[in-house]
C-alpha positions in Angstrom: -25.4 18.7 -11.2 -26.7 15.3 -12.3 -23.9 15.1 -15.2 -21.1 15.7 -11.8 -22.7 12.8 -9.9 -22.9 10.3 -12.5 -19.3 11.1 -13.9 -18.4 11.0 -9.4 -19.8 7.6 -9.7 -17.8 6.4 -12.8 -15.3 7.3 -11.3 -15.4 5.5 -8.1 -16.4 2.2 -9.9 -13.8 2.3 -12.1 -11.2 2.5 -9.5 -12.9 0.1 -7.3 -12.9 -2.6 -10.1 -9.4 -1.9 -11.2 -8.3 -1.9 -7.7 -9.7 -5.3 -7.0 -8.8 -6.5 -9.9 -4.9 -5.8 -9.5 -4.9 -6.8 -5.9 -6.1 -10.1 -7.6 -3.5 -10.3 -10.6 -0.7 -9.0 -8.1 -0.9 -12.4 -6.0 -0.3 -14.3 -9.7 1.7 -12.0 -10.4 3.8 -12.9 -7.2 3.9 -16.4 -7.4 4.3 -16.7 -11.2 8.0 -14.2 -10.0 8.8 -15.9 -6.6 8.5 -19.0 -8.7 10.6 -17.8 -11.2 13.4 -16.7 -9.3 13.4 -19.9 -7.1 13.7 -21.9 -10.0 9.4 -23.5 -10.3 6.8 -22.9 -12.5 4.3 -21.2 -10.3 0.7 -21.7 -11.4 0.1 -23.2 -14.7 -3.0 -25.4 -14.3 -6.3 -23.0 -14.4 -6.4 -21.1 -17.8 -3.4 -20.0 -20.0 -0.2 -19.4 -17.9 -2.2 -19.6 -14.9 -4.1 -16.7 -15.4 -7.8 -17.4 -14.2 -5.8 -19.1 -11.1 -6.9 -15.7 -9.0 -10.6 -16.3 -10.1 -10.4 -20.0 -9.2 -9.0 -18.7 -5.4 -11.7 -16.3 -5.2 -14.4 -19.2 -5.8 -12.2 -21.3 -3.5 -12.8 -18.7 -0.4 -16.0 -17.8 -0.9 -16.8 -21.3 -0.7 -15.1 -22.4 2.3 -16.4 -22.8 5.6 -16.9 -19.6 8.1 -15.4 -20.5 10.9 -15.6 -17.8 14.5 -13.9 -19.0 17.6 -15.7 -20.2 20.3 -14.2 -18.2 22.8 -13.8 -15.0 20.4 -15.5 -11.5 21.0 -17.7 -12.4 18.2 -18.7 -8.7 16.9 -15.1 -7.1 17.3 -14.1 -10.6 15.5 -16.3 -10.1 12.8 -15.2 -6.2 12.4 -12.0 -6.3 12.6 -11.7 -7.5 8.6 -13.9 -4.9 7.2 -11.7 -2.5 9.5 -8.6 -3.2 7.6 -10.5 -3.4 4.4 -11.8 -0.2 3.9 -9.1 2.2 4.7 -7.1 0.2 2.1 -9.6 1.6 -0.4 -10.4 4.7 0.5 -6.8 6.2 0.8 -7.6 5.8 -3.7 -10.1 8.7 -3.5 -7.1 11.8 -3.8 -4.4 9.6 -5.8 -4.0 11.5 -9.8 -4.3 8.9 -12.4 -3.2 11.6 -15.3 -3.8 15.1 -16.8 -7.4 16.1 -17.5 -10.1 13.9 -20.3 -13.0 14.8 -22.1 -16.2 12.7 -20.7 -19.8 13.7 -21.8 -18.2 17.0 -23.8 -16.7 17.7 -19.8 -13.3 18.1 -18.7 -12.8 15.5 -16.2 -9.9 15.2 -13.6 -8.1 11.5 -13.7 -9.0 11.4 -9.9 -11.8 11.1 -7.6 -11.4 14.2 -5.7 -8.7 16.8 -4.7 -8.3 17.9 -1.7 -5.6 20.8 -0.9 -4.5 18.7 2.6 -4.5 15.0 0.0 -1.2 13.7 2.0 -2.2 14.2 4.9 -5.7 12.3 4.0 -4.2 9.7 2.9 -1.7 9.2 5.9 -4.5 9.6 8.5 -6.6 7.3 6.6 -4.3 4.2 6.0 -3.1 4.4 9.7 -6.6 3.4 10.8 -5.8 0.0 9.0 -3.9 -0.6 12.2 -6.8 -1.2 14.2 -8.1 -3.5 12.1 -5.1 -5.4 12.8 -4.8 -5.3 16.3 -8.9 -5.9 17.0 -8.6 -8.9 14.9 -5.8 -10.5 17.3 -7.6 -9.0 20.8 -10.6 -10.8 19.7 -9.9 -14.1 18.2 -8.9 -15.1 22.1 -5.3 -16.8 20.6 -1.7 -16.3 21.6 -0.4 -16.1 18.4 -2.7 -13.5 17.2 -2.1 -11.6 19.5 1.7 -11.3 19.5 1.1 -10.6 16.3 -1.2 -8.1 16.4 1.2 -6.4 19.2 3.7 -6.4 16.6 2.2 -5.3 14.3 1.0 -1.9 16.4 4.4 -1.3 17.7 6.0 -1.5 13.7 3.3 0.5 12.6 3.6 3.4 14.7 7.8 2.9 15.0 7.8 3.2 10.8 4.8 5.6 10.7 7.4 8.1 12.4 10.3 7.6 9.7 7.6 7.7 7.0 5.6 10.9 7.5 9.2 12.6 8.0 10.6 11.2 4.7 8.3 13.1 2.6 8.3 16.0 4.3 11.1 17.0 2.1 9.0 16.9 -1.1 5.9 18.9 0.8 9.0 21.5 1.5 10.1 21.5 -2.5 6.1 21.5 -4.1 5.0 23.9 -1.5 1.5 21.9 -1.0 0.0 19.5 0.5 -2.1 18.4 -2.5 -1.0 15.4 -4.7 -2.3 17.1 -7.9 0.4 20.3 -6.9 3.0 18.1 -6.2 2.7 16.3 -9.2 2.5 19.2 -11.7 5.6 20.4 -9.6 7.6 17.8 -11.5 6.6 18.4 -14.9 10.1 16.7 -16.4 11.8 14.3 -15.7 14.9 16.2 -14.7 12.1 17.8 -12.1 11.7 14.5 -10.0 12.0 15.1 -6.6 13.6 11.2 -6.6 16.8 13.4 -7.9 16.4 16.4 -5.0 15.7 13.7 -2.2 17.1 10.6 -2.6 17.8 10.1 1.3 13.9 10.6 1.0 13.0 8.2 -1.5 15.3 5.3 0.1 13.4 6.3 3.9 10.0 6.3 2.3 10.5 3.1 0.1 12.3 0.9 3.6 9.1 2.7 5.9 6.7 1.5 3.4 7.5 -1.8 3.6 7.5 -1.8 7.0 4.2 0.2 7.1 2.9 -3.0 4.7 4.1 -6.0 6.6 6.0 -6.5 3.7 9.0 -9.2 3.7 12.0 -8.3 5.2 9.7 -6.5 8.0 6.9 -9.2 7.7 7.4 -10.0 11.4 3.0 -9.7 12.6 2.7 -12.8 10.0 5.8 -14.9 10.7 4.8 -18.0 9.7 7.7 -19.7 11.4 6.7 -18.0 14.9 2.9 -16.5 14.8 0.9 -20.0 12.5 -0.2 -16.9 10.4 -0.1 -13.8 13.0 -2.8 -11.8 13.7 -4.9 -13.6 11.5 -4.1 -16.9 12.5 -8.3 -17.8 13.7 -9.8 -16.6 10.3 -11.2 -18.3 7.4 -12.6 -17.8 4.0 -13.9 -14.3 3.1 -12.7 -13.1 6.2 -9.4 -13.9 6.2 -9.0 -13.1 2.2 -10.3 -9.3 3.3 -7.3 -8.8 5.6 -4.8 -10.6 2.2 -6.6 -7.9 -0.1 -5.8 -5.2 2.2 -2.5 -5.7 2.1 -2.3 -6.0 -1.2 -4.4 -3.1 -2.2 -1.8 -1.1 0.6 0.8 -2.6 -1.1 -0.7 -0.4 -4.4 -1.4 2.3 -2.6 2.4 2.7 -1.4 3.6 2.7 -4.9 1.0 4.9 -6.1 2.0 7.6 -3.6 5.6 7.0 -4.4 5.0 7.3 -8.1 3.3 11.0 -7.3 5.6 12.3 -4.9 9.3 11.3 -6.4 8.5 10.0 -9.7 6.3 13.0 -10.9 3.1 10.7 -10.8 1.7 11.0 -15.0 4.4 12.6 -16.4 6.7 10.6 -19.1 7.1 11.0 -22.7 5.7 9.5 -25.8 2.9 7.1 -24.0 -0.3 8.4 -22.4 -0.6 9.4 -18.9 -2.5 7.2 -17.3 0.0 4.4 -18.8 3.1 6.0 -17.8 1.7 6.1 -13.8 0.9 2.6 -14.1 4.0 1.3 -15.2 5.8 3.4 -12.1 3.1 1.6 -9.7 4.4 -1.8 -11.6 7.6 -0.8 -10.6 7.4 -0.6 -7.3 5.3 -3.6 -7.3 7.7 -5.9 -8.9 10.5 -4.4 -6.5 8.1 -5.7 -3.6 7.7 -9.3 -5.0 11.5 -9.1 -5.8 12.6 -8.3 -1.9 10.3 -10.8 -0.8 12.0 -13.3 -2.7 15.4 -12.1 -2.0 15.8 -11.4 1.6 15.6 -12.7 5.0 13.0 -11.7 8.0 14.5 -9.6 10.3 14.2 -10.3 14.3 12.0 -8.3 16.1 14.9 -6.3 18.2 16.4 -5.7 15.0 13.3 -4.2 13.8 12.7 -1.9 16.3 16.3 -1.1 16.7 16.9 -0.2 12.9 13.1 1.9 12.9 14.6 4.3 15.9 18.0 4.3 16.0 18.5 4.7 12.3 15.4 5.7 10.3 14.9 8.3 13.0 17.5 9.8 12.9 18.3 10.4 9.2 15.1 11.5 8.4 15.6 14.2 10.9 18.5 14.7 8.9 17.3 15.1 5.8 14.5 17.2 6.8 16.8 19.9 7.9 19.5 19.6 5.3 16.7 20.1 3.1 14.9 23.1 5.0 18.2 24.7 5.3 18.6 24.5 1.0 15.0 25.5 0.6 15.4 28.8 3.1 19.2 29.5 1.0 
């Protein structure tokens, strides 16, 4: 019982500290690309290639003034972060890593926990981040927070839609809802469900962006329209909890897309916990690429592609693909 507890808590600091630590190296790594593809240098100054810049920005927030609005609902203001935060993290608990280790002469799962319902935990948990987001621009008593934190509820649940439908495809295929299940029901690569349900793949991969505030659907941060959005009135710590949640999100969507289409551990040759981190890297990369590619979208044209297109097709797809399974 004790050995199961201590090996529990390994577990959950592991992931914790690798989690931070690549929401961390992802922001390099997205500036060190952007820059790249725009033709700079990115950041070159702290450490080799940049690469103690994140721990430099840490030290940089942590150090800067808390500021809380005069005028602000001070408790929901100072909520609304860790609100955001949390789910982001959590949502890691039922992700598989790899196959089965030996720790302290124990087989040990790569994950923290499997449940037999893990989609749906996860996709209950990270749509609680929502709140987070639209608390934070109620209570910081400012215009532009709170058109962007109406935006950002209105995307959310528009692409929330399209994205619990595209993978209803792959629950239809694995027969479960738990990860673990649906991984070990692509054990080759000709087995990926990317192959069975592309149409799936291509409506989870547009949703999750969406679902993230990602760039071309970054439209409750706009810059150009919002200041900063919904978290236009925060400041140190703060505000860099809401930028780690969407970063550690950001993870989170291409973890979940590596273990539904891309048959999570599996891959020759390399080791299994290296073969699902090079998928996550890949979806990663495909984020930072986007962002640096393509335009924001207007907010009608948001909405308008979420119901009027997303919709529809994953309906679509969901009963093409019931009609093969019953055949």
């Amino acid at each position: 019982m004790l050995e199961t507890a201590i090996i529990a808590v390994i577990k959950v600091a592991v992931v914790l500290w690798a989690l931070l630590t690549a929401c961390a190296y992802i922001v390099w790594l997205e500036r060190k690309l952007v820059a790249r593809m725009q033709v700079r240098l990115g950041p070159t100054r702290v450490g080799p290639f940049g690469l103690l810049q994140p721990l430099a920005d840490g030290i940089k927030l942590f150090a800067k003034e808390e500021i809380i609005v005069e005028q602000a609902n001070k408790w929901i203001y100072v909520c609304a972060p860790i609100i955001s935060f949390i789910p982001a993290f959590i949502s890691f608990a039922v992700i598989p890593f790899g196959d089965k280790v030996t720790l302290f002469g124990h087989e040990v799962d790569l994950l923290i926990s499997d449940f037999n319902i893990g989609l749906l935990f996860i996709f209950g948990v990270t749509s609680l981040g929502v709140y987070g987001v639209v608390l934070a621009g109620w209570s910081s008593n400012s215009k532009y927070s709170l058109l962007g934190a109406l935006r950002s509820a209105a995307q959310m649940i528009s692409y929330e839609v399209s994205l619990g439908l595209s993978v209803i495809g792959v629950l239809l295929l694995a027969g479960s809802l738990s990860l673990v299940d649906i991984v070990r029901a692509q054990g080759s690569i000709g087995d990926w469900f990317i192959w069975k349900q592309p149409v799936g793949f291509l409506l989870y991969l547009i949703s999750a962006f969406a679902e993230t505030n990602r760039t071309p659907f970054d439209l409750p941060e706009a810059e150009t329209e919002l200041v900063a959005g919904y978290f236009t009135e925060y400041s140190s710590m703060k505000f860099a909890m809401f930028t780690i949640a969407e970063y550690a999100n950001m993870v989170t969507v291409g973890a979940l897309a590596t273990t539904l289409f891309l048959g999570g551990w599996h891959g020759p040759f390399l080791p299994p916990v290296i073969w699902f981190m090079l998928k996550v890297f890949f979806f990663i990369f495909l984020y930072i690429w986007v962002r640096a590619t393509l335009p924001r979208f207007r907010y009608d044209q948001l909405m308008r592609f979420g119901w009027l297109v997303l919709l529809p097709v994953a309906l679509v797809n969901v009963l093409i693909t019931a009609l093969v399974v019953i055949l």
